[in-house]
N, C-alpha and C positions, 0 to 999 in steps of 0.2 A: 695549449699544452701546459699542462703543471710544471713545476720544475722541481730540483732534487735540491733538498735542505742538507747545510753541512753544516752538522752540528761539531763546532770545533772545541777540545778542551785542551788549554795548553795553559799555564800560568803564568809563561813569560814567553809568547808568542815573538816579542820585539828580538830578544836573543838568540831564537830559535835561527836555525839554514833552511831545512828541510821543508818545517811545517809551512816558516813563512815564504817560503818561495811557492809553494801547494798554494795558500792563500790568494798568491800577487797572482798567477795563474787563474785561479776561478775567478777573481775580479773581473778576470776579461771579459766575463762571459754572463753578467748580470739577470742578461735574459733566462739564462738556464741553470744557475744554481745562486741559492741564498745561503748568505755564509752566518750562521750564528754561533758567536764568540760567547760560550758560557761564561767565562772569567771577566769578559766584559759588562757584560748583563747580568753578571751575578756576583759583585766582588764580596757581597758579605753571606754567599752562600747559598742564601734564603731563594728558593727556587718558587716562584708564580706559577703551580700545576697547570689551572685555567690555562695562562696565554699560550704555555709550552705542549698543551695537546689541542690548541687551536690552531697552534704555528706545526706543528706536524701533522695535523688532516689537512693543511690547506698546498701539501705539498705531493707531487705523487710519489719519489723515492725519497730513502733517508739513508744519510751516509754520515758516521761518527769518528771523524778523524782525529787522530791524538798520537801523542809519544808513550811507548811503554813506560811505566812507572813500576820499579819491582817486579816486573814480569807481569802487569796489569794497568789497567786504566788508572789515570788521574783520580782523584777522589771526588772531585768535585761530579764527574760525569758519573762516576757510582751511585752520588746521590741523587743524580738526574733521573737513573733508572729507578733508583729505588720510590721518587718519589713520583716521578712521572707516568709508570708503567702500571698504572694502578688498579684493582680488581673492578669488574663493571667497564672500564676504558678499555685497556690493552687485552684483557684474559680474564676469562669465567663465564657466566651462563650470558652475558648480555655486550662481555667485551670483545668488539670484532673492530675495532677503531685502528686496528694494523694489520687484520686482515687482507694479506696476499699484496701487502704494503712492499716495496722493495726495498732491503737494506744490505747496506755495505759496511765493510771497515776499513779506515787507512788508518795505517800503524809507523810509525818508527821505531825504528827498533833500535839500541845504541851499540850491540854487538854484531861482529858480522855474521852472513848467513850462514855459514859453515857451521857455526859453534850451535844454531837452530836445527840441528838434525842428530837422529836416532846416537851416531857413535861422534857428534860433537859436544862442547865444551858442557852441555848441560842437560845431554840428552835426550831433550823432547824438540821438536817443528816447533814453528809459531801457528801452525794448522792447530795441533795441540792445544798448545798454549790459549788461544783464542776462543776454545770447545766452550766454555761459560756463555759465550758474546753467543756462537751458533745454537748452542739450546735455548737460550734467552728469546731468541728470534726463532726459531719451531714452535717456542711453548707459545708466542703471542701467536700465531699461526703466519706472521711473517715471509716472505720472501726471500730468503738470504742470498745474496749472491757474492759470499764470499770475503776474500777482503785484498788491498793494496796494500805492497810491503816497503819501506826502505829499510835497509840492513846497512850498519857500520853507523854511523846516526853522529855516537862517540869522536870519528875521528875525522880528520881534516876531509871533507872530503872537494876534488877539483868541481871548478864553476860547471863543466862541460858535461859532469855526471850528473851534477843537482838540474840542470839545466833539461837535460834527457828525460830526467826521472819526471819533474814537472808536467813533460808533456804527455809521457806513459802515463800516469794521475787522471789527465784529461781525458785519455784512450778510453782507461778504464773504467772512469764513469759513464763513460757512451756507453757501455754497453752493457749498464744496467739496465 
């Protein structure tokens, strides 16, 4: 059985709660998910197309976990898509290389969930918010299934929540 590639983009994973408690988590479980750290593998940006849609065919799901950045993705993983997604590979008359591929997303979000709805602080979901990431993954013909959320990200939050949340993570990749 393949296993599901997390393609991680965090810039400072070391300072992170959330992402890196997500991380220590999938660790566990080596047999069934690969963790690939873009910031790691890529500190001066320059992204290796080749290796990066050989390491994603050789995988059967794909899950692109990150921290909201301004209401969006790290930049670094923008230009993962922009450069990795490319016509011929992902989409067009010959690109079917993510075809019926399974993807996810885990997200941090630094605001609470509340303030992610229609009459909260900024009035749109993170369902919303995220509609870029779900057309990106229709238009390649894709699988989406959705994506994993933590909200509050921002504030202190207790060992027993991040702790919880970590395993829900794991839940939730099972049942891609």
């Amino acid at each position: 059985m393949k296993k599901t590639l997390v393609i991680l983009t965090h810039p400072d994973i070391e300072k992170s709660v959330i992402n890196k408690r997500w991380v220590e988590e999938l660790e566990k479980y080596p047999e069934r998910f690969t963790i690939h750290n873009l910031h790691l593998v890529y500190p001066d940006g320059t992204i290796d197309v080749a290796k990066e849609q050989t390491l994603v065919e050789s995988h059967e799901n794909l899950v692109f976990q990150f921290p909201l950045y301004w209401f969006n993705c790290p930049p670094l993983l923008k230009k993962w898509l922009d450069d990795v997604l490319t016509y011929g590979w992902a989409y067009g008359k010959s690109g079917d290389k993510l075809k019926n591929k399974k993807v996810a997303l885990a997200v941090t979000a630094g605001i609470k969930e509340d303030d992610y709805t229609d009459n909260g602080k900024y009035h749109i979901t993170l369902k919303q918010l995220l509609s870029p990431f779900e057309v990106t993954f229709f238009y390649i013909n894709a699988d989406y299934k959705s994506f994993f959320a933590f909200y509050g990200a921002e504030d202190e939050t207790p060992a027993a929540v991040v702790e919880k949340n970590a395993q829900e993570y794991i839940a939730f990749l099972n049942t891609i």
